[in-house]
N, C-alpha and C positions, 0 to 999 in steps of 0.2 A: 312317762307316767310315774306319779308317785303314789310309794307304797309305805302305809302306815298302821299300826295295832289303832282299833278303836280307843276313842276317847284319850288318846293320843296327841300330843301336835309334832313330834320327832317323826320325822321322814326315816323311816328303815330303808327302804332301796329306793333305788330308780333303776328304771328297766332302760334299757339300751335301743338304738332304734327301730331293731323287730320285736321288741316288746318282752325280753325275757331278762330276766330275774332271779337272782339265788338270794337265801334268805338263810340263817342258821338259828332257828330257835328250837326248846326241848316240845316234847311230845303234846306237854302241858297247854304250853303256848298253841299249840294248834288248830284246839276248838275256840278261841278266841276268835271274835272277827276282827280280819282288816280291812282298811278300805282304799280301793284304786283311785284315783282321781288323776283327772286331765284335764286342762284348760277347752272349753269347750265342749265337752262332751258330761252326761250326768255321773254321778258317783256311785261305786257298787261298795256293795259292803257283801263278804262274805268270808267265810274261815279258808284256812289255807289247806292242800292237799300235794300232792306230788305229779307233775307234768299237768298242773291245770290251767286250764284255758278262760279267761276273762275277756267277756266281749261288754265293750262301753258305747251305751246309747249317744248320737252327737244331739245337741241342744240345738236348738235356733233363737237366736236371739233376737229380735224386733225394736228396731228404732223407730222410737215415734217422733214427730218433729214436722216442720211444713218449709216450703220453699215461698221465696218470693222476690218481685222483682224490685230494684231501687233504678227510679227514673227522673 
């Protein structure tokens, strides 16, 4: 997962593969929102706290398209 300051495009962390993360910004930076994002799943935006937990909806993607036979 990647972790970014809004309005943003610098990747600040990436979380490792049980999903945790250290970050070092001042107190300021705080109420600032970030956003989680993961391929396949929707994006959360919210500010950061200490031992928070961030749960990411997965997305369903939909191919449209038709089959047919050549004979």
């Amino acid at each position: 997962m990647k972790v970014r300051q809004k309005n943003f495009e610098n990747v600040l962390a990436i979380t490792d593969s049980t999903g945790r993360f250290e970050l070092g910004i001042s107190e300021v930076n705080k109420a600032i929102p970030f956003i989680f994002e993961l391929d396949n799943y929707a994006k959360v935006e919210t500010s950061l706290n200490g031992n928070m937990v961030v749960k990411l909806i997965a997305v369903g993607k939909v191919l449209l398209g038709g089959v047919s036979t050549v004979s």
